[in-house]
C-alpha positions in Angstrom: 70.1 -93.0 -65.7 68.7 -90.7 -62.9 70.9 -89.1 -60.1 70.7 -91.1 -57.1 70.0 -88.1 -55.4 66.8 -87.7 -53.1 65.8 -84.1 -51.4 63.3 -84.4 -49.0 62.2 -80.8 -46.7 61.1 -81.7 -43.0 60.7 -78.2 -41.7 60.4 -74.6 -42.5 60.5 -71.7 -40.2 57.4 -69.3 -40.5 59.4 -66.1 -40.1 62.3 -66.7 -42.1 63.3 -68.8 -45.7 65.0 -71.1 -43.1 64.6 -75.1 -44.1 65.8 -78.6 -42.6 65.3 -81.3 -44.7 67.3 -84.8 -45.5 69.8 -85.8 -49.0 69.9 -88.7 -49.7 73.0 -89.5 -52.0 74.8 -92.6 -53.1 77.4 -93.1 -50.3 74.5 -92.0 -47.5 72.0 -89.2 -45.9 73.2 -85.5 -45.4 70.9 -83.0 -42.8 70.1 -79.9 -44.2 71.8 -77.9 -43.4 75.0 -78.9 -43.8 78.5 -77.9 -43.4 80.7 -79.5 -45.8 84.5 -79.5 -44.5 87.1 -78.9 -47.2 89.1 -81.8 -48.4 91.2 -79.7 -51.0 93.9 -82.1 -51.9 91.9 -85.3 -50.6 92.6 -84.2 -47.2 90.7 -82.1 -44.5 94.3 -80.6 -43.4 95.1 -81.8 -40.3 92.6 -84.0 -39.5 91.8 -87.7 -39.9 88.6 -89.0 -41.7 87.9 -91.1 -38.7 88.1 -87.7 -36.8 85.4 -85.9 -39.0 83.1 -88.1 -39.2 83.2 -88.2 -34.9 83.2 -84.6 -35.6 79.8 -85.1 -37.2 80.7 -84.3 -40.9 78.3 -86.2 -42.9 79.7 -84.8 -46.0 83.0 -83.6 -47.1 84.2 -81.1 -50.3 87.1 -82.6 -52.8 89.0 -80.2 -55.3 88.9 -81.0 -59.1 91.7 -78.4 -60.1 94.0 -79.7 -57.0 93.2 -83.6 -57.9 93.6 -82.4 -61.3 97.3 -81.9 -61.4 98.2 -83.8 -58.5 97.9 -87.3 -58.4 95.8 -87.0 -61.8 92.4 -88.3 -62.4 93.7 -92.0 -63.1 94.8 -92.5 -59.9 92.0 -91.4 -58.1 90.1 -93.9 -60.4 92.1 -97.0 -60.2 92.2 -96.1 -55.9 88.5 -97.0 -56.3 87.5 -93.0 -56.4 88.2 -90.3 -53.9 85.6 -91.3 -51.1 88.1 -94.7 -50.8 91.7 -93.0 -51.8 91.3 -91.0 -48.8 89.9 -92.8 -46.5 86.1 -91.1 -46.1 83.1 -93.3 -46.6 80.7 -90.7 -46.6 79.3 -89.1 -49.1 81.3 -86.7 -50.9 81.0 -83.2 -53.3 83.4 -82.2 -56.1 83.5 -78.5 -57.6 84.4 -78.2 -60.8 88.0 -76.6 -60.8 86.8 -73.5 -62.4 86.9 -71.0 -59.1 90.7 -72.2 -58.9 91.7 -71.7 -62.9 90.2 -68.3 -62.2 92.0 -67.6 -58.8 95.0 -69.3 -59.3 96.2 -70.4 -62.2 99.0 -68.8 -64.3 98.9 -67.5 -67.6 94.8 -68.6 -67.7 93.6 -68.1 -71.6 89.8 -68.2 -71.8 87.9 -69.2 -75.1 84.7 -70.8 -75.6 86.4 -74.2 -75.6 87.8 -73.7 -72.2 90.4 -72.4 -70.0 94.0 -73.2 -71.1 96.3 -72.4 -68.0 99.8 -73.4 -66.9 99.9 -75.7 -64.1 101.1 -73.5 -60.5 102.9 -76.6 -59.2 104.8 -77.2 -62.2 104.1 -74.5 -65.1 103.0 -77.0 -67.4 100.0 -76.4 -69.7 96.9 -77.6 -69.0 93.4 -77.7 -70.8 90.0 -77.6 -68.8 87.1 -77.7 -70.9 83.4 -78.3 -69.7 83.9 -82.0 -71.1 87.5 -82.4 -69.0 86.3 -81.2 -65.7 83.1 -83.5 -65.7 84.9 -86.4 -67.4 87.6 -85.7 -63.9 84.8 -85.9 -61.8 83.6 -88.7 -62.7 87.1 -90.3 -62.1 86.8 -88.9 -58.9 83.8 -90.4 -57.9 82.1 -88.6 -55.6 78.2 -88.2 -55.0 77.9 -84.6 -56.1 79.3 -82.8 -59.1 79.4 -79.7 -60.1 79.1 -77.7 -63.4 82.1 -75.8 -65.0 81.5 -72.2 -64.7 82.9 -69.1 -65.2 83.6 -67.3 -61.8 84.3 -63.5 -62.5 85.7 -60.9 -59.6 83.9 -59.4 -57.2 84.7 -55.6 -59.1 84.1 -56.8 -62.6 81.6 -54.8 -64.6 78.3 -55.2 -66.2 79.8 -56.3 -69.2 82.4 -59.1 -68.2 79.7 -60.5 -65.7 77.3 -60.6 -68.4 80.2 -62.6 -70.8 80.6 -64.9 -67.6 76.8 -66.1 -67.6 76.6 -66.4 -70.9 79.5 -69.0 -71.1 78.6 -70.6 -67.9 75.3 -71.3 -69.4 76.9 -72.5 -72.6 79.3 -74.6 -70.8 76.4 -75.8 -68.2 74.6 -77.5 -71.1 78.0 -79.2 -72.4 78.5 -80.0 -68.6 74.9 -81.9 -68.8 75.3 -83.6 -72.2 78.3 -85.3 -71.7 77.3 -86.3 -68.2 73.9 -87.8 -69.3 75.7 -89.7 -72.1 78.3 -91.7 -69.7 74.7 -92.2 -67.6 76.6 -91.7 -64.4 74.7 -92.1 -61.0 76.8 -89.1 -59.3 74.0 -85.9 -59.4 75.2 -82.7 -61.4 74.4 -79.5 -60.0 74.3 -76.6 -61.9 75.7 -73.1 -60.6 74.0 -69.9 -60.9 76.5 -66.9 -61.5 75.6 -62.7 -62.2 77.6 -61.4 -59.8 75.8 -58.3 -57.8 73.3 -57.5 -60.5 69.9 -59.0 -59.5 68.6 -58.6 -63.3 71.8 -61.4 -64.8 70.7 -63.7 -61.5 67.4 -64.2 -62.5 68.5 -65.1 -66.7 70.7 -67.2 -65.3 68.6 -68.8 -63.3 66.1 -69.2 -65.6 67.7 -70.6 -68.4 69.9 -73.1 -65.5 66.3 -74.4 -65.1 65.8 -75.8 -68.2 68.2 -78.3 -67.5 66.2 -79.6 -64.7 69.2 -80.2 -62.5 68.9 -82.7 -59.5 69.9 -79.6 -57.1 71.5 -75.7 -58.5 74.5 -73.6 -56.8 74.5 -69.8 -55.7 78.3 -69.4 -57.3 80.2 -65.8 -57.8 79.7 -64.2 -54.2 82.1 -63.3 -51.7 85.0 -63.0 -54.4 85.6 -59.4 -53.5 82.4 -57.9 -53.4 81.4 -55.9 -50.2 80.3 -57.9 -47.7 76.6 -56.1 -47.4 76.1 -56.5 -51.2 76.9 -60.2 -51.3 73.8 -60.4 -48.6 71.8 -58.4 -50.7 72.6 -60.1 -54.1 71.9 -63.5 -51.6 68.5 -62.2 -50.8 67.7 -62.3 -54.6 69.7 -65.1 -55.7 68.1 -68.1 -53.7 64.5 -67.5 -53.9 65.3 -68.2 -57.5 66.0 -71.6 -57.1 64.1 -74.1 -57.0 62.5 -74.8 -53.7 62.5 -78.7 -54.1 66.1 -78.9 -54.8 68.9 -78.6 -52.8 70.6 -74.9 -52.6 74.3 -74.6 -52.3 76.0 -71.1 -51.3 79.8 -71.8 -52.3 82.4 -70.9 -50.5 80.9 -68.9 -48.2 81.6 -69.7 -44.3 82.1 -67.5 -41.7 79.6 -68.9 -38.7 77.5 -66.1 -38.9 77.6 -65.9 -42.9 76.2 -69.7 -42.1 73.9 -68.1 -39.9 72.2 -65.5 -42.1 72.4 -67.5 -45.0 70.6 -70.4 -43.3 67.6 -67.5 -43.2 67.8 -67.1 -47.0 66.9 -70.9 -47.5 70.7 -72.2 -48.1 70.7 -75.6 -47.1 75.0 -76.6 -48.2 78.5 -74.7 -47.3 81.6 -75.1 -48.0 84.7 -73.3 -46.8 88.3 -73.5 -45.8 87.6 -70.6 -43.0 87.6 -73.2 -40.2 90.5 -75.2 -41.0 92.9 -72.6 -42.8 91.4 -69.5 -40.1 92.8 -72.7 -36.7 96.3 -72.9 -38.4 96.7 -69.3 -38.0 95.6 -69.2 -34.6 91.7 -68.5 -34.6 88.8 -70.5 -33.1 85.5 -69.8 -32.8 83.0 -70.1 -30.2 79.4 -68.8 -29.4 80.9 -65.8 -27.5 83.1 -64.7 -30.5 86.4 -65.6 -32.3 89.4 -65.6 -30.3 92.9 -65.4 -31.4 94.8 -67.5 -29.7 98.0 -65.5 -30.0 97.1 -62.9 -27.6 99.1 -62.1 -24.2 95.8 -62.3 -22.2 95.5 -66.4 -22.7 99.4 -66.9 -21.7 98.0 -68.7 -18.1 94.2 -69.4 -19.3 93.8 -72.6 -18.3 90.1 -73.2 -19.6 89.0 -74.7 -22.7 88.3 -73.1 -25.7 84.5 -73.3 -25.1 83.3 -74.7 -21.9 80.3 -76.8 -23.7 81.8 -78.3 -26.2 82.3 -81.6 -26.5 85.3 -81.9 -29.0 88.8 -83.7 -28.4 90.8 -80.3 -28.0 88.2 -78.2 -25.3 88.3 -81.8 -23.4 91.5 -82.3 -23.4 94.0 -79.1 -23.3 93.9 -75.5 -22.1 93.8 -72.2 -24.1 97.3 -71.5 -22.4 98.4 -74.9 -24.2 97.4 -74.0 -27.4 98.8 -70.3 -27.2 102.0 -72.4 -26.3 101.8 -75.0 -29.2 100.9 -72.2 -31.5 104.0 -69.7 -30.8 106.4 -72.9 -31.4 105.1 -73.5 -34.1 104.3 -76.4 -33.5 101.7 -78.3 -36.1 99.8 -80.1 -33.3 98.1 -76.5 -32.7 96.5 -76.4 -36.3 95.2 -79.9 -35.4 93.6 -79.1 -32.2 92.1 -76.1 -33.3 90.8 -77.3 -36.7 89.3 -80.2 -34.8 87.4 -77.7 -32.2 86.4 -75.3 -34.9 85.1 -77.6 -37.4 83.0 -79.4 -34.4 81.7 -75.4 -33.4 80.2 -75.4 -37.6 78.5 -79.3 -37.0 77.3 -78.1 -33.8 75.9 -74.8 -35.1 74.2 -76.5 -38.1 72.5 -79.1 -35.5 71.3 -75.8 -33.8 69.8 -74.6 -36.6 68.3 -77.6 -37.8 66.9 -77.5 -34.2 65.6 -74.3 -34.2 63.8 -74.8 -37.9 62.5 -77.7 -36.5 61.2 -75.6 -33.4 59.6 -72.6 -35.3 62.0 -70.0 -34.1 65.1 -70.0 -36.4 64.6 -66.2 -36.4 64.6 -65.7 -32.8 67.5 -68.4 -32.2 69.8 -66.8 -35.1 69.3 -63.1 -33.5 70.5 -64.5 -30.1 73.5 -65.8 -32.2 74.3 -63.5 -34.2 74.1 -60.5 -30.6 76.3 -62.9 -28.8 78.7 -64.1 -31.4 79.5 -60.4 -33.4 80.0 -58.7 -29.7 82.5 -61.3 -28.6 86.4 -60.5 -28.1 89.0 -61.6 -30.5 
């Protein structure tokens, strides 16, 4: 059965790798590019499903190693999948749990079966092979899936990153044969690891290809790395992909990391920066990030940004927020999560625009000035 997954470009910019197109998935249509908000648990924290879509998510990121051990796989299911257990019906992306056995997970052993880990929530062992995560996802039900791969750190040499690609691309083709035997609709994508070293991208890559995959990942950056090399290793990684298919940077999300990568030909993000960066007292805006904390927005009675159209910058005052933040009070993570996240779906519409227009390159170097020489 074939992916019903549909990848259509609209626009390219003639001075950068910049691209708009439209995905059409099972549960609806996604502009490129997108910013996919982070549903670890099955919740965007903070936020209401209702909320994101007036946000103008189109698609949202579930966790397979959170859903994993909590509520388990089964319940997901018998809720109908994820989409409906929590409320979103949009489409919806599931990684594969492998950056979190790698990250957090205790007592992680790695063998060419798997990962056997004990459990962080309740030290309990658990087996994730390339079979278990896809057969998860599929219980989870979302549009997109992802590959089980092998994430090594940022510092890890030659050697280890070499290991890592070889098993990713062992497990990628487990990942594909037992996804093509339960002849599920959801569309696997594969990930491309090879940390820094331009020479393991391009095997990987090439041998990822041979599973003709409805769209491909750019996995193993910003795990430690320097931030100038991850940009560099970027500038090689994506052209590598194919160009009809989809191209997902993972993980990766500051606005202007959005911003440059959007110039490499990345057309899907992910990343917990808006929502986890607004509990702790950061929102973003054209003119810079501002944290909220400071002494200097104590009687600042403006909004957070003066164009934006969310619920918080219409509503309340910087001085509020400040206020709500040094009670502690939970409302402030809300607010702030809800501007933020609305900053990331109106920066993608911008750049969609500006594709669109022919001058992404002239558009993302007004950006980029405006927003890296603003005050925290």
């Amino acid at each position: 059965m074939k992916p019903a997954l549909a990848f259509r470009i609209e626009a390219r910019d003639p001075r950068t790798a910049a691209r708009t197109g439209r995905l059409r998935l099972l549960r609806g249509e996604v502009r490129t590019p997108a910013f996919m908000p982070v549903g670890t648990a099955g919740a965007v924290k903070g936020v209401l499903p209702a909320q994101l879509r007036g946000l103008g998510a189109e698609i949202v990121l579930g966790n397979t190693y959170h859903l994993l051990l909590r509520p388990g796989p089964d319940v997901v299911r018998a809720a109908g999948g994820l989409p409906a257990f929590m409320g979103w019906h949009g489409p919806m992306l599931t990684d594969s749990g492998g950056f979190q056995v790698f990250s957090l997970a205790q007592v992680r052993r790695i063998t060419e079966e798997g990962v056997r880990f004990r459990s962080h929530v309740d030290g309990r062992e658990v087996m994730l092979s390339p079979e278990r995560s896809i057969e998860v996802q599929h219980a989870l039900g979302a549009d997109i899936i992802m590959a089980f791969d092998e994430c090594p750190p940022g510092q890890a040499g030659r050697a280890e990153v070499r290991r890592a690609v070889e098993r990713t691309l062992a497990w990628a083709e487990r990942c594909v044969r037992v996804h093509r035997r339960a002849g599920s609709e959801q569309a696997l994508f594969g990930i491309q690891q090879g940390g820094t070293d331009p020479a393991l991208r391009r095997q990987c890559t090439e041998r990822l290809l041979e599973l003709d995959l409805p769209g491909y990942a750019v996995g193993g950056l910003a795990v430690g790395e320097e931030r100038a090399a991850t940009f560099e290793t970027l500038a090689v990684a994506a052209p590598l992909l194919p160009a009809d298919r989809p191209r997902y940077l993972m993980g990766l999300g500051k606005p202007d990391d959005l911003v440059e990568a959007i110039g490499l030909g990345i057309d899907l993000f992910d990343c917990v920066v808006p929502t986890r960066n607004a509990r702790n007292a950061t929102a973003y805006t054209a003119a810079g990030r501002l944290n909220l904390r400071n002494a200097r927005f104590r009687t600042d009675w403006g909004p957070l940004e003066e164009d934006c159209d969310c619920h918080a910058c219409q509503s309340v005052s910087r001085a509020y927020l400040r206020h709500l933040l040094l009670v502690g009070e939970p409302l402030a993570g809300t607010l702030i999560s809800i501007h933020n996240l609305r900053f990331y779906m109106r920066l993608c519409a911008a750049a969609r625009a500006a594709i669109a227009q022919g001058c992404y390159a002239e558009w993302a170097g007004r950006f980029l000035e405006r927003f890296r020489g603003g005050q925290s």
